[in-house]
Structures are given as C-alpha cells and as structure tokens.
VOPAGU-2260 file (C-alpha; in pm, 1 decimal, decimal comma):
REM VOPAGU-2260
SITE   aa  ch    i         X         Y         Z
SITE  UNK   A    0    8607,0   -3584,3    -772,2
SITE  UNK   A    1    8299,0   -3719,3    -595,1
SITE  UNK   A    2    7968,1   -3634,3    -805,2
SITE  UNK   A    3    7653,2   -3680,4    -590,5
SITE  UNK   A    4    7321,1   -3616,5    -729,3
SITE  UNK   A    5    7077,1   -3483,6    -470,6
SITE  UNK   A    6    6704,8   -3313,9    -428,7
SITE  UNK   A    7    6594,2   -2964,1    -251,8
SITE  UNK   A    8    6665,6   -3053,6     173,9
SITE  UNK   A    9    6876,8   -3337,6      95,9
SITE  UNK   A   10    7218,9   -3378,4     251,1
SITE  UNK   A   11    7571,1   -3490,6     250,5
SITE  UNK   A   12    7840,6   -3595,2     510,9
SITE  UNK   A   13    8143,4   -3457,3     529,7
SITE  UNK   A   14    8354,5   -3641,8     798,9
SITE  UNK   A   15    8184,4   -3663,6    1122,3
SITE  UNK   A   16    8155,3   -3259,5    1189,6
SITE  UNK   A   17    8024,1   -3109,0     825,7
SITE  UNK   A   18    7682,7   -3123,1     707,0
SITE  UNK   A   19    7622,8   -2988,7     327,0
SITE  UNK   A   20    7250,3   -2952,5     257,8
SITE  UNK   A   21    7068,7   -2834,6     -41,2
SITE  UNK   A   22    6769,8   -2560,8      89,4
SITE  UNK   A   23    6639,0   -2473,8    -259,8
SITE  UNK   A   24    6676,0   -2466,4    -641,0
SITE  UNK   A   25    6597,6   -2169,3    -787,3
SITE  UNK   A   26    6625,6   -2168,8   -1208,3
SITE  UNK   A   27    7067,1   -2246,5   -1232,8
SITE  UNK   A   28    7127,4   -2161,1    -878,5
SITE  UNK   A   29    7106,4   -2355,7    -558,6
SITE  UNK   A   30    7117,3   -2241,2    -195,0
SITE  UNK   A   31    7342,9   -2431,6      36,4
SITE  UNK   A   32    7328,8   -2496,1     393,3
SITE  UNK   A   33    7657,9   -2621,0     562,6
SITE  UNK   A   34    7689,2   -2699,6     927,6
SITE  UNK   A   35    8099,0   -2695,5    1030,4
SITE  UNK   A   36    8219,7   -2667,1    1343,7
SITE  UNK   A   37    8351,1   -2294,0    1425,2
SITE  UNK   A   38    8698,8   -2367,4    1363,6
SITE  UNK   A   39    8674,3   -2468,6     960,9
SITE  UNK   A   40    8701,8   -2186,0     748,6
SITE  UNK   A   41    8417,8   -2179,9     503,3
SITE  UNK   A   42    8444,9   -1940,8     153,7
SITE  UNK   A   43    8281,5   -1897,6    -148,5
SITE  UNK   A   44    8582,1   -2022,8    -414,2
SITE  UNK   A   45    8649,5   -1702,9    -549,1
SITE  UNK   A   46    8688,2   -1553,1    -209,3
SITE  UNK   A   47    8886,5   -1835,0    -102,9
SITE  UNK   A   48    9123,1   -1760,5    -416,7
SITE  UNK   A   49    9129,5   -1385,1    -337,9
SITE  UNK   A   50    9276,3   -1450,2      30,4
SITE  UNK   A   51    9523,5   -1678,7    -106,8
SITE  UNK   A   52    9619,5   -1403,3    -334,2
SITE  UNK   A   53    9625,1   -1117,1     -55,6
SITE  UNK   A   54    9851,8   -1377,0     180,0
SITE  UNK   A   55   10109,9   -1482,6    -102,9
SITE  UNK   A   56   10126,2   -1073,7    -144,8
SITE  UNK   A   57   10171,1    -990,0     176,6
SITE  UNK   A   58   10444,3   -1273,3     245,6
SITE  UNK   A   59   10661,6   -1162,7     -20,2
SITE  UNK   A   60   10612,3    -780,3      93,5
SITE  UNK   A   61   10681,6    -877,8     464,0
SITE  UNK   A   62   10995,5   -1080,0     273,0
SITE  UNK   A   63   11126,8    -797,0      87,2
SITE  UNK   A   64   11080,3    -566,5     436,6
SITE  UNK   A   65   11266,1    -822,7     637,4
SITE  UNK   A   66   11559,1    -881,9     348,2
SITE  UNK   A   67   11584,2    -450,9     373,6
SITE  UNK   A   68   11609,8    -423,0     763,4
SITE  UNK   A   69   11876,4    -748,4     740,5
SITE  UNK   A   70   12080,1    -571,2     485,7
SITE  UNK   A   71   12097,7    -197,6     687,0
SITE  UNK   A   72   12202,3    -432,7     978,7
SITE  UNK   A   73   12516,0    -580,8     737,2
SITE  UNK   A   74   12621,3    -257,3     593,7
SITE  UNK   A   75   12598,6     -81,4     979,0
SITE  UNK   A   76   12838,9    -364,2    1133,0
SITE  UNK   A   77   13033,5    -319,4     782,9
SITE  UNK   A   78   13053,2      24,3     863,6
SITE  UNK   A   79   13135,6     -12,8    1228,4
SITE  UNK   A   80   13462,5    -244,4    1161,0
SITE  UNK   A   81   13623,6      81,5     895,1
C-alpha cells in the first residue's frame, strides 16, 4: 500500500483520468474530492462491500433458478420417452 501524506486542497494522481483531492479536515474526518471519468464506479468501501454481497446473492439465486428450470426440462423429456 501507497501511504501519502497530504494538506487541506492538496491532490493525488491516479493514472491519467482520476484526481483525489483533500477539501477539508474537520476533527478525525476528511472530505474528499475525486474527479473520474463517468465510466469508473466510485463507492464508499462499505457500500462497495454491500453490492458485492447483493451480486454474489443474486448469482447463486439466479443459479439455483436456472439448475430448477434445467431439471423440469430432464424429468419432462424423461417423461416423454415412458
């Protein structure tokens, strides 16, 4: 891990398209700035975490759905050939 020190409007670099800058420090908090272009998804970590969660969820649902319909199709042709 990179550890930069840096003051109130100070930036960093990201590449050649992100722009982190600090706009003030308030007591244990600081605000960021960050200019991305519109196609890089920016999230607060937790959030971030929380989507992850809600699309590993949803791919094992939308597994489990798709395993179902493939087994009613196997048991119909079973049933077909008797």
């Amino acid at each position: 891990m990179l550890v930069l020190t840096r003051k109130a409007n100070e930036s960093i670099q990201i590449g050649d398209d992100i722009e982190v800058k600090i706009l003030a420090i308030e007591g244990e908090q600081i605000k960021l700035g960050i200019n991305a272009p519109k196609n890089v998804d920016i999230h607060r970590k937790e959030v971030y975490l929380a989507i992850q969660e809600e699309n590993n969820v949803a791919a094992q649902d939308a597994s489990l759905d798709a395993l179902t319909k493939l087994t009613l199709q196997l048991e119909t042709k079973q049933n077909d050939k008797e």
